[in-house]
Backbone as CSV, one residue per row, in Angstrom:
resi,resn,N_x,N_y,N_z,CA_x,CA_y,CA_z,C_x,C_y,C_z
1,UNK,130.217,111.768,91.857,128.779,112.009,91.665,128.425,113.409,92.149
2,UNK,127.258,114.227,91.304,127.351,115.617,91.511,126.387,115.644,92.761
3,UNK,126.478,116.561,93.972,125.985,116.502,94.834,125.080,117.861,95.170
4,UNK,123.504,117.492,95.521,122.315,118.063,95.638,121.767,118.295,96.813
5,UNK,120.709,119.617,96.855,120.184,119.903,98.545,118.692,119.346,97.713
6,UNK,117.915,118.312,99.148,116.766,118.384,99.165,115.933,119.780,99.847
7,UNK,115.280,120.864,99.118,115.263,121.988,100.051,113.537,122.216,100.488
8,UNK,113.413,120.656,100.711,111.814,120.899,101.196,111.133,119.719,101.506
9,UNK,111.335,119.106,102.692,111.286,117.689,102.971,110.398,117.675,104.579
10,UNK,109.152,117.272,104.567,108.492,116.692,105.681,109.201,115.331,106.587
11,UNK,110.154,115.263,107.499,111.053,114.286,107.616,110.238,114.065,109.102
12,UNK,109.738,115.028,109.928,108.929,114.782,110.875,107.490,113.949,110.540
13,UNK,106.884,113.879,109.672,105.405,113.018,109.485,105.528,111.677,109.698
14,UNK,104.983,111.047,109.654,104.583,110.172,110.495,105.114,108.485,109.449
15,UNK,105.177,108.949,108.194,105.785,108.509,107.138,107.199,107.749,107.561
16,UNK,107.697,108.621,108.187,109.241,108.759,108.231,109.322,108.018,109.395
17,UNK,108.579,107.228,110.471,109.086,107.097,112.026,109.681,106.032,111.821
18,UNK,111.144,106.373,112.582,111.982,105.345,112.934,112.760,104.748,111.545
19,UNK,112.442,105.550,110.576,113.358,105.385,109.799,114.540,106.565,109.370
20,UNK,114.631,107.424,110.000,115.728,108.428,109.687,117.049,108.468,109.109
21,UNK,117.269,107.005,110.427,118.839,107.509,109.840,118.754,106.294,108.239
22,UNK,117.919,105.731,108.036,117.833,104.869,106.551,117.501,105.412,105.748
23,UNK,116.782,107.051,105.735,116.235,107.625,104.572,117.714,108.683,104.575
24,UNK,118.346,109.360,105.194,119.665,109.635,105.076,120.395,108.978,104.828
25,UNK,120.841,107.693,104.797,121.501,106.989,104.356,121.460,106.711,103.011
26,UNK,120.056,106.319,102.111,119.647,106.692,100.513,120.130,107.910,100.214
27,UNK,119.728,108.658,100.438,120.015,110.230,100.603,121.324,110.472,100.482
28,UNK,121.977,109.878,100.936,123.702,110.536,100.763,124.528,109.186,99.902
29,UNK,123.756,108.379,99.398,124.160,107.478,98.564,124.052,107.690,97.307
30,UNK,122.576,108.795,96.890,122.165,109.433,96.165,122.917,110.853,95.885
31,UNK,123.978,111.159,96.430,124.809,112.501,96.207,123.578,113.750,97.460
32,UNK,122.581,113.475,97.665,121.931,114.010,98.668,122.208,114.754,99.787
33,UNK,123.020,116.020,100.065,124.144,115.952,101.237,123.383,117.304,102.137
34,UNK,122.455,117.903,101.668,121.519,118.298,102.735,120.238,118.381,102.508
35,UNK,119.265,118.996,103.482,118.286,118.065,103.162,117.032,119.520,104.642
36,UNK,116.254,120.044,104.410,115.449,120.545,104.520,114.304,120.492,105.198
37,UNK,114.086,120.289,106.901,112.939,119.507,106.671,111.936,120.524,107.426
38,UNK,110.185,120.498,107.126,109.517,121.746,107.133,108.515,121.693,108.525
39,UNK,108.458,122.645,109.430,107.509,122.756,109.985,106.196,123.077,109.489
40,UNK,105.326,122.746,110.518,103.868,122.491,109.656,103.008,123.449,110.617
41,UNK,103.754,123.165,111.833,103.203,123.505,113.338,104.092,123.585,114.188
42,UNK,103.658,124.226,115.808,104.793,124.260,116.755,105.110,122.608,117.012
43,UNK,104.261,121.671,116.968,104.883,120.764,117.182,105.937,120.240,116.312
44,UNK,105.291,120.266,115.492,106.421,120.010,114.304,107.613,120.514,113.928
45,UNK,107.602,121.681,114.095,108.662,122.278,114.272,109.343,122.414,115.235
46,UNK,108.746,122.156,116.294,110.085,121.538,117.256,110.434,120.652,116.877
47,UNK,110.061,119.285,116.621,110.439,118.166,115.909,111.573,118.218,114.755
48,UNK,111.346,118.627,114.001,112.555,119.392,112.862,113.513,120.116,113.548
49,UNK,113.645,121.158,114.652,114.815,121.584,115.126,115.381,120.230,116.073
50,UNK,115.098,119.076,116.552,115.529,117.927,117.290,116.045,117.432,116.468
51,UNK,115.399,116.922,114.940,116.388,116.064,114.074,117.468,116.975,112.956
52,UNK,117.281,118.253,113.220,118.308,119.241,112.784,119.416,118.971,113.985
53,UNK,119.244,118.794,115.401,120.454,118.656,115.882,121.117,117.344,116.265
54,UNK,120.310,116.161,115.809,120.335,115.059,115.598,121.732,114.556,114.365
55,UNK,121.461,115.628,113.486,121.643,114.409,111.914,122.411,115.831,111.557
56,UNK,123.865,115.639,111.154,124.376,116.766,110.627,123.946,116.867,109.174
57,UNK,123.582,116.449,108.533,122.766,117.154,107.036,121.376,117.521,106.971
58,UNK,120.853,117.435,108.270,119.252,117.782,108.432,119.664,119.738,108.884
59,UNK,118.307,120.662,108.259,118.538,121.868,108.836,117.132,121.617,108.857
60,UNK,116.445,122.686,109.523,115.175,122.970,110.140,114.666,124.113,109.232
61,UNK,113.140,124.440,109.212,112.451,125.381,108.723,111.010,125.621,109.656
62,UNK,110.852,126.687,110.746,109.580,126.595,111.366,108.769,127.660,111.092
63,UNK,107.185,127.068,111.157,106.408,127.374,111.342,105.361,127.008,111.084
64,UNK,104.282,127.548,110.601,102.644,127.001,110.577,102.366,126.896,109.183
65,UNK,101.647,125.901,108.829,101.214,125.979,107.433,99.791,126.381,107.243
66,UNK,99.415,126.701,106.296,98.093,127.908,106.269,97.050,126.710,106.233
67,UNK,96.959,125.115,106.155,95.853,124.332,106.632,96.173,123.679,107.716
68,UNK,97.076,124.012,108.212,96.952,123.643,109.662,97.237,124.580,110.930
69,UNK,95.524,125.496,110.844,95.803,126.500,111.750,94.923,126.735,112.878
70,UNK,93.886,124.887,113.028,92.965,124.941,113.534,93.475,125.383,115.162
71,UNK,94.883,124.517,115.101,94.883,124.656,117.174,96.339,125.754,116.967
72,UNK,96.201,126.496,115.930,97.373,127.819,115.890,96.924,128.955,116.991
73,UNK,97.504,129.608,118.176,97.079,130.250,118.870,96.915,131.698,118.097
74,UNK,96.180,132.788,118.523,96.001,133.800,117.852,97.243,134.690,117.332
75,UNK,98.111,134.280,117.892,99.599,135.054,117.546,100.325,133.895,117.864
76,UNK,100.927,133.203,116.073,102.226,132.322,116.801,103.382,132.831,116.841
77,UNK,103.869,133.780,116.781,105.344,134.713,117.018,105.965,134.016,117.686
78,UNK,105.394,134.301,119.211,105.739,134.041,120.766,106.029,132.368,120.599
79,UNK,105.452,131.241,120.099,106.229,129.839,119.995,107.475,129.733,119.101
80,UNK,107.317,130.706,117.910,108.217,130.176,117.220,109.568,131.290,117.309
81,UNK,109.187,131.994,117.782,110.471,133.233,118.088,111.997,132.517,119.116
82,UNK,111.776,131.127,119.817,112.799,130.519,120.489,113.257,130.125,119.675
83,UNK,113.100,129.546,118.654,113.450,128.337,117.369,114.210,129.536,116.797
84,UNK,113.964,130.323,116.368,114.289,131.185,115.213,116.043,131.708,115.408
85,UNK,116.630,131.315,116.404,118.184,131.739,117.009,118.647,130.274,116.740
86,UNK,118.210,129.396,116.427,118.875,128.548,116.809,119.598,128.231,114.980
87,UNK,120.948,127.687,115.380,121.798,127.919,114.338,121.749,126.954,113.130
88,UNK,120.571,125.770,113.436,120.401,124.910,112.049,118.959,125.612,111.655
89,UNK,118.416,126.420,111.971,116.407,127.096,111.694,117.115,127.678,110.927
90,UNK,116.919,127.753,109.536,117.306,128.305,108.101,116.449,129.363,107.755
91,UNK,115.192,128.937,108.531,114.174,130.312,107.304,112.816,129.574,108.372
92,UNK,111.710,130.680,107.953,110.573,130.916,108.835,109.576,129.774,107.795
93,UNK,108.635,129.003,108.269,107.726,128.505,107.134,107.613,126.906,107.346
94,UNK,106.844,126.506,106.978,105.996,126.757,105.666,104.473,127.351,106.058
95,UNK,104.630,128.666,105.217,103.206,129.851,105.526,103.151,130.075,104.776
96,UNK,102.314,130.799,104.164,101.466,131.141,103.186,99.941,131.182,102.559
97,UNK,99.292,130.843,101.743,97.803,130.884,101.786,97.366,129.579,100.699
98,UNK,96.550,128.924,101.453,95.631,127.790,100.490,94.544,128.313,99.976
99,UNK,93.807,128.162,99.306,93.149,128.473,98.480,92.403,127.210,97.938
100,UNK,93.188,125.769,97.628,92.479,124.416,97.584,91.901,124.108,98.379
101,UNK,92.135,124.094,99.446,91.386,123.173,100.630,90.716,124.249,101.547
102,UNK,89.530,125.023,101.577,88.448,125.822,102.184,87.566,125.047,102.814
103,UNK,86.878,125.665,103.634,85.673,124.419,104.042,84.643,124.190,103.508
104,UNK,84.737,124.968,102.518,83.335,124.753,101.011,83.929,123.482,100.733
105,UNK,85.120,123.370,100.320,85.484,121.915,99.571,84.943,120.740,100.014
106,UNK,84.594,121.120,101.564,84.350,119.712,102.562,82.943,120.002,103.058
107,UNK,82.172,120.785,102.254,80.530,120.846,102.756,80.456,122.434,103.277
108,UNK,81.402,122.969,103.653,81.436,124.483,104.462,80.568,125.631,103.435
109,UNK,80.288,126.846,104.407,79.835,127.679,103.321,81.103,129.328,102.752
110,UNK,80.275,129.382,102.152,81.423,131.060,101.770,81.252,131.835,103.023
111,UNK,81.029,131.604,104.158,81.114,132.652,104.920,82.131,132.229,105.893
112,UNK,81.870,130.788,105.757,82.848,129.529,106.531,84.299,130.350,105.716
113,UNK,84.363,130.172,104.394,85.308,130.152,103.385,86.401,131.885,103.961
114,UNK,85.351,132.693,104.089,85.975,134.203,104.211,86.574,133.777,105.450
115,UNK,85.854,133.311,106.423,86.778,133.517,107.408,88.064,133.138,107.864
116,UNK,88.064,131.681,106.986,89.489,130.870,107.185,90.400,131.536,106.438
117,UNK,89.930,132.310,105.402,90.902,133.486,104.553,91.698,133.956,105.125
118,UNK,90.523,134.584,106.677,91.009,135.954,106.565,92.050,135.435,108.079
119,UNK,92.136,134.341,108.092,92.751,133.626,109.271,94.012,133.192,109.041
120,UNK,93.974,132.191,107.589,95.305,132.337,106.928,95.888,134.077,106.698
121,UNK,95.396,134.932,106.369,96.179,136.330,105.968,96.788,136.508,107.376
122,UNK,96.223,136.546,108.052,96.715,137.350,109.707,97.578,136.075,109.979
123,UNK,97.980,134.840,110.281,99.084,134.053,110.282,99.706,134.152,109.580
124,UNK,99.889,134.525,108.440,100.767,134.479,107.215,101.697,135.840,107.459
125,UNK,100.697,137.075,107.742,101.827,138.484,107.944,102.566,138.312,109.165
126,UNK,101.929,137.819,110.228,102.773,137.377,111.517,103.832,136.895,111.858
127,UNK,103.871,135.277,110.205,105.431,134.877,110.341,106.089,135.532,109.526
128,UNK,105.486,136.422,108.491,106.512,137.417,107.526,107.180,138.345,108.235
129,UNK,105.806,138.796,109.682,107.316,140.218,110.690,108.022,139.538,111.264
130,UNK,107.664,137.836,111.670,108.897,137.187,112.235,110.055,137.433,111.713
131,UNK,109.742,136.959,110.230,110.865,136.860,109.168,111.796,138.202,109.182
132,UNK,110.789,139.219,109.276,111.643,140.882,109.029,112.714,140.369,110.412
133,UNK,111.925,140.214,111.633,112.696,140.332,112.765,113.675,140.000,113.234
134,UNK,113.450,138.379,112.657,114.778,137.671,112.868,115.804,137.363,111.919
135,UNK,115.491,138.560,110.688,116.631,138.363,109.537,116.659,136.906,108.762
136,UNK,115.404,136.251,108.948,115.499,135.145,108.066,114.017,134.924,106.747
137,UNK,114.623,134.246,105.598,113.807,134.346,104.364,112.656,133.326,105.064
138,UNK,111.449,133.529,104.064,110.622,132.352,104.453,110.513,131.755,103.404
139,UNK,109.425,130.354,103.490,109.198,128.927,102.518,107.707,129.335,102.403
140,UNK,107.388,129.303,101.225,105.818,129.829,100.995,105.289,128.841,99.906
141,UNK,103.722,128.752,100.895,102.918,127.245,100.210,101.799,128.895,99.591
142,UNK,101.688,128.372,98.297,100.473,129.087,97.365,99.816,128.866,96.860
143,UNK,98.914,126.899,97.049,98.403,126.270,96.473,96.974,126.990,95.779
144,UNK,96.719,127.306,94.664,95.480,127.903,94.305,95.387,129.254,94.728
145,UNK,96.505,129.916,95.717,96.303,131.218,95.677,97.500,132.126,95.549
146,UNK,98.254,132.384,94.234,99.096,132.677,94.355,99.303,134.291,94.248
147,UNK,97.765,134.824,93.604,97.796,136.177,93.832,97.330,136.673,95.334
148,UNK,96.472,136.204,96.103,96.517,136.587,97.070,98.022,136.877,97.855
149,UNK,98.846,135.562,97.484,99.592,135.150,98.549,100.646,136.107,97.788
150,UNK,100.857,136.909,96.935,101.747,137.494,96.646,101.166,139.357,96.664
151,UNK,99.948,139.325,96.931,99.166,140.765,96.975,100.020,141.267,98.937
152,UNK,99.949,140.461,99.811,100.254,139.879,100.889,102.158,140.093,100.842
153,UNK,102.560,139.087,100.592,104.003,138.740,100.229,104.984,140.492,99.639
154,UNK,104.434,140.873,98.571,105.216,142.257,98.721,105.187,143.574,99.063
155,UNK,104.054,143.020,100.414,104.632,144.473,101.414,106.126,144.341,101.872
156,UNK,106.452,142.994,102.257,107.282,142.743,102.647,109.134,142.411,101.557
157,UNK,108.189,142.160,100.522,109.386,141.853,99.822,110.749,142.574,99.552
158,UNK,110.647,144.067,100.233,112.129,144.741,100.263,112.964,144.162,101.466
159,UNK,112.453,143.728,102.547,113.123,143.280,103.598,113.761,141.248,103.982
160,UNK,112.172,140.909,103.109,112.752,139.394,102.818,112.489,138.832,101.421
161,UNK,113.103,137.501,101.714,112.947,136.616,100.486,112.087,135.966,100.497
162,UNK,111.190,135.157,99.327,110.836,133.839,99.662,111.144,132.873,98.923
163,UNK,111.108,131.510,98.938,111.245,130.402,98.027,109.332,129.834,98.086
164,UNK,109.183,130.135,96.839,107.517,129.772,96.528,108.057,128.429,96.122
165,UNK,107.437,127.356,96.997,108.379,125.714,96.944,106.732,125.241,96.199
166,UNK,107.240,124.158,95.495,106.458,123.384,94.797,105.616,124.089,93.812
167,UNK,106.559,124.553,92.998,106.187,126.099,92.042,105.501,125.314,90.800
168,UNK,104.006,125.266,90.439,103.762,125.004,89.516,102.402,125.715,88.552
169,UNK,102.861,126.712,88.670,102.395,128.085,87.517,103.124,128.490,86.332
170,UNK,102.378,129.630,85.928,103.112,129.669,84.477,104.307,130.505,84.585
171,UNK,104.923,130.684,83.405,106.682,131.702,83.144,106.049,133.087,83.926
172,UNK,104.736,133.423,83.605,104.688,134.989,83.681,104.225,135.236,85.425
173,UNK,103.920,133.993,86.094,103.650,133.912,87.237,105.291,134.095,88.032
174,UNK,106.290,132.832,87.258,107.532,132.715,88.007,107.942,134.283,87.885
175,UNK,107.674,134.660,86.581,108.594,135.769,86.196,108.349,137.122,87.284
176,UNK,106.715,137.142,87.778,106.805,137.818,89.118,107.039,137.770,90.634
177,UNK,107.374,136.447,90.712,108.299,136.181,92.189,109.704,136.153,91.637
178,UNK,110.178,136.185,90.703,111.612,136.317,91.064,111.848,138.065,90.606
179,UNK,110.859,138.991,90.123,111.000,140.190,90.111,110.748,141.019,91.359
180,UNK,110.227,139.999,92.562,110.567,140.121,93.688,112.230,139.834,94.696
181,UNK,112.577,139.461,94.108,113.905,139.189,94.151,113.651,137.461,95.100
182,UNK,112.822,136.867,94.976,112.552,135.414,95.432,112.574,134.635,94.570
183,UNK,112.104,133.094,94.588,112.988,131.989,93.817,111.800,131.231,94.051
184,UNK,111.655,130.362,93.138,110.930,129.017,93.036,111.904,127.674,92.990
185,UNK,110.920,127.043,93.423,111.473,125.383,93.654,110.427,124.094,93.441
186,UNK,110.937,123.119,92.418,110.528,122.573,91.382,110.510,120.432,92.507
187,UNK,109.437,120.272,92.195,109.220,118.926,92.971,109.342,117.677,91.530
188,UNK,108.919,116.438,92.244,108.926,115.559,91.146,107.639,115.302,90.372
189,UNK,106.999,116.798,90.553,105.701,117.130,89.064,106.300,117.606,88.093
190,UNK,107.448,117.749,87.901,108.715,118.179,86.914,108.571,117.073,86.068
191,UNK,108.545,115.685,86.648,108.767,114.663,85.833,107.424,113.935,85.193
192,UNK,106.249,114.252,86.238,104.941,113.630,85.366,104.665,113.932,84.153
193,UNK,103.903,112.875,83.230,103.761,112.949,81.598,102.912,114.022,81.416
194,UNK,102.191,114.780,82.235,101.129,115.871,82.102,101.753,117.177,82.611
195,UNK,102.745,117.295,82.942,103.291,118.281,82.976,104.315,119.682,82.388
196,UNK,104.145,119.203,81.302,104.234,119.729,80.034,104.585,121.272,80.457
197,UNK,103.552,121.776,81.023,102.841,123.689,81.530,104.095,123.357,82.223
198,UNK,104.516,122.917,83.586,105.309,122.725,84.410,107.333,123.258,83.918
199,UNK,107.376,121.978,82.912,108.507,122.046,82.383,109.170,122.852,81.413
200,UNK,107.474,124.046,80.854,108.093,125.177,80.085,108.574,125.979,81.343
201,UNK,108.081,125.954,82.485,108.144,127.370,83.036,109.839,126.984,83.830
202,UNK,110.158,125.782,84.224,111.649,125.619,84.187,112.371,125.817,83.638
203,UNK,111.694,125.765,82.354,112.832,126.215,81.035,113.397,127.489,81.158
204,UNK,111.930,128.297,81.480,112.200,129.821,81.426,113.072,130.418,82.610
205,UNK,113.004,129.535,83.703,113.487,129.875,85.104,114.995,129.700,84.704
206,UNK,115.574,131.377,85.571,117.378,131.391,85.228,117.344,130.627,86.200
207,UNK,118.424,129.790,86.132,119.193,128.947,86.869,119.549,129.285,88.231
208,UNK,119.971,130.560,88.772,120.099,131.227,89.891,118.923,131.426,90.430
209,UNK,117.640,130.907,89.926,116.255,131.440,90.533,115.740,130.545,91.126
210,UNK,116.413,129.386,90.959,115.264,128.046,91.410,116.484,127.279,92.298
211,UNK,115.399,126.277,92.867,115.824,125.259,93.635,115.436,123.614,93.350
212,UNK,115.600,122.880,93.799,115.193,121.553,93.976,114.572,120.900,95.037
213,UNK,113.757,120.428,95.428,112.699,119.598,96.457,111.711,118.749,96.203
214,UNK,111.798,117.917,97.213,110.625,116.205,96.951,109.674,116.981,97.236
215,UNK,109.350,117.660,98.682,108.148,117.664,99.606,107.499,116.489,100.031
216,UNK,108.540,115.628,100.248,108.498,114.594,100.878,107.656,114.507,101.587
217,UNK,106.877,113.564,102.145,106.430,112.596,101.685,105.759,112.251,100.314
218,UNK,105.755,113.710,99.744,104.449,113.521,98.833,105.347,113.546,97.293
219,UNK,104.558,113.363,96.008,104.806,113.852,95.000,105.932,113.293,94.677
220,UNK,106.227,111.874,95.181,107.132,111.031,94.061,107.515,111.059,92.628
221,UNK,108.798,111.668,91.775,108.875,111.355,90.924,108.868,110.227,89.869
222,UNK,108.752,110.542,88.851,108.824,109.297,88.000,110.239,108.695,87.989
223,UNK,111.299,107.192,87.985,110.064,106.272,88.354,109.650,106.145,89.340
224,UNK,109.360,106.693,90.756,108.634,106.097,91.591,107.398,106.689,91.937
225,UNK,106.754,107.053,91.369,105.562,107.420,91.312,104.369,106.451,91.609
226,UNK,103.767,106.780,92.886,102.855,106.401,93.864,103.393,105.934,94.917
227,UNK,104.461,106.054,94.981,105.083,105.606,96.300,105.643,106.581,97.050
228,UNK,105.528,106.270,98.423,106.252,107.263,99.140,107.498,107.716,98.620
229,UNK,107.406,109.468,98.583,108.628,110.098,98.424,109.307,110.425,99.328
230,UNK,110.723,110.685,99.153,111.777,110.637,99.859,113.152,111.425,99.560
231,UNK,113.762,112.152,100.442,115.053,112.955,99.890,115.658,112.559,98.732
232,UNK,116.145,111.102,99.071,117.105,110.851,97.663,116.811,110.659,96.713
233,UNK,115.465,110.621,96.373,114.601,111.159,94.807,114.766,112.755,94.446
234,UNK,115.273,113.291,95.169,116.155,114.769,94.664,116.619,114.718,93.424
235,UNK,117.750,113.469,93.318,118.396,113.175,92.081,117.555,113.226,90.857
236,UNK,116.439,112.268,90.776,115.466,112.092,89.985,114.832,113.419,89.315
237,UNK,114.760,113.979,90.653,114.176,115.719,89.923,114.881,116.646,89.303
238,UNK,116.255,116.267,89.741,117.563,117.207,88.882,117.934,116.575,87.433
239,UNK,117.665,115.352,87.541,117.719,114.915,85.899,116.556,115.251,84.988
240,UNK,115.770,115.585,85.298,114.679,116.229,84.314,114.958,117.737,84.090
241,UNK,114.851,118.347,85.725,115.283,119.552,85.184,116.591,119.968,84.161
242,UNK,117.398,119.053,85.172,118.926,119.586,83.563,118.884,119.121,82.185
243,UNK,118.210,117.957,81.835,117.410,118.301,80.667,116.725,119.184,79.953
244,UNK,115.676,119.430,81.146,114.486,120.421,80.324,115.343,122.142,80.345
245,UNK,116.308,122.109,81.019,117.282,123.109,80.522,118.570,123.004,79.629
246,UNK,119.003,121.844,79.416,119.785,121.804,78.557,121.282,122.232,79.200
247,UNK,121.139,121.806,80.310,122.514,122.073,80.718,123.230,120.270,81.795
248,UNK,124.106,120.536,82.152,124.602,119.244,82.646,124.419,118.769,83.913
249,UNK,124.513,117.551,84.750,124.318,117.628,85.662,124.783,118.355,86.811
250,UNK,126.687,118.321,86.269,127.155,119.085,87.099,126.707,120.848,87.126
251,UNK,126.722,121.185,86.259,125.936,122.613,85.994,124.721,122.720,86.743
252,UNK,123.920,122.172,87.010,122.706,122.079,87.802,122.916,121.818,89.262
253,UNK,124.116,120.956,89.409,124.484,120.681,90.996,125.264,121.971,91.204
254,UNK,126.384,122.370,90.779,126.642,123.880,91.307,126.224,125.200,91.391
255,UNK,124.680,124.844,90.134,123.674,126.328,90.264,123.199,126.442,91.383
256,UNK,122.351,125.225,91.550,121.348,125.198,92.443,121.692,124.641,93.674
257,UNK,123.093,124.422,94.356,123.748,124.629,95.801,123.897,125.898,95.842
258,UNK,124.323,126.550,95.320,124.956,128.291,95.105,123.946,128.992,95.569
259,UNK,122.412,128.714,95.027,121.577,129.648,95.031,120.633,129.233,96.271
260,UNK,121.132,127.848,96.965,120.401,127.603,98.371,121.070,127.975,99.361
261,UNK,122.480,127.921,99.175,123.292,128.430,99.744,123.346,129.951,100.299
262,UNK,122.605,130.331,99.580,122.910,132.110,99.324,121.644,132.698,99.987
263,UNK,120.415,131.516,99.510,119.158,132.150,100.191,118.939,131.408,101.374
264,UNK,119.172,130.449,101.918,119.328,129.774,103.268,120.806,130.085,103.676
265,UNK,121.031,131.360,104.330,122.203,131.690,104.407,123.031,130.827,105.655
266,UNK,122.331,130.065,106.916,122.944,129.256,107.995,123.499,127.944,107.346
267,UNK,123.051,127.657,106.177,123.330,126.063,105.632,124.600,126.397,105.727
268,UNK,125.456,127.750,105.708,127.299,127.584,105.471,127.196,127.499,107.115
269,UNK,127.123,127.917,107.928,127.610,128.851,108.677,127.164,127.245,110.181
270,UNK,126.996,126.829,109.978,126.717,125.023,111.264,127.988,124.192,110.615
């Protein structure tokens, strides 16, 4: 059986307690053999470096995510700069900029709105000089803002990478993060019947450009759609994609290890 990285998995939420070693266990029954899991926050991301040294197919990813930056101190460098040596922390993230969820959405006003902007921007460049500093790529959330988050993103882009995870824009959008020399990564909205927009822009994506990820808990593929998602629905998302590319499974399991491999450069090296 051809064997797959989950490269974007919430395994710390609250979803997951006390079931670990049973969702690894699906997971590697499923050809599943590593597996990604994302900081959100310092807590969390300590949490992810514990079950990174817990579970030999778990690796870690820390940092802050751009809606959860209410109790983020004014500079998180200084928390997450210990994590960042340690030899399963793959890459800086998940950072980047929301754009869906403002506090207009929830009654707030546009002045409310500018400021959380301008709160996500200044966390977001902070873990990108992490990233310069400590020689590692980051994981970038761009929900609804992907020009900001890329106006932002290539000051930096001669020095790092990113993987724009849960990539669902058009060819001419992908076609300018990977002319950054970064990569997108495709969830199980690959497989919903309305995703049509979704599965051209996979089409268009070279094979060396992309990745695979649940974002577990969320975004169950079809069939399990509405139910909690989980690593070993990886599989599920690689059979659509090697379809909607026309290539085989095994062809898809040795692209897309190669190219996680290459941009999460510690996954060899533990």
């Amino acid at each position: 059986m051809e064997n797959y990285y989950d490269t974007h998995a919430h395994l710390t939420f609250p979803d997951f307690a006390d079931e670990i070693p049973a969702v690894i266990e699906r997971a590697q029954a499923a050809g599943i053999t590593k597996i990604i899991t994302i900081g959100t926050d310092l807590e969390s991301s300590l949490r992810a470096v514990q079950l990174a040294e817990t579970y030999e197919s778990i690796y870690a990813v820390v940092g802050w995510h751009p809606n959860d930056l209410e109790s983020a101190p004014e500079d998180v460098r200084d928390g997450l700069r210990p994590l960042c040596v340690h030899s399963k922390v793959v890459a800086i993230g998940e950072t980047g900029i929301d754009h869906y969820r403002l506090p207009s959405s929830g009654g707030g006003s546009d002045a409310e709105d500018k400021i959380w902007k301008a709160r996500q921007e200044k966390i977001f460049r902070q873990q990108l000089e992490l990233a310069v500093e400590q020689n590692l790529n980051v994981v970038i959330h761009q929900r609804a803002a992907l020009d900001a988050t890329l106006a932002i993103f290539e000051q930096y882009s001669d020095r790092i990478r990113g993987q724009f995870h849960c990539f669902v824009d058009d060819v001419a959008s992908m076609q300018r993060v990977i002319n950054m020399g970064s990569l997108v990564s495709y969830t199980g909205i690959a497989t919903f019947k309305n995703a049509k927009d979704v599965r051209e822009t996979i089409d268009a994506t070279p094979l060396d450009k992309l990745m695979l990820e649940t974002d577990s808990p969320f975004l169950a593929p079809v069939p399990h759609r509405g139910k909690r998602c989980e690593p070993s629905f990886t599989r599920n998302v690689a059979e659509v994609v090697a379809e909607v590319k026309g290539v085989s499974m095994g062809e898809l399991s040795e692209g897309t290890c190669a190219t996680t491999d290459a941009f999460f450069s510690k996954l060899t090296l533990s």
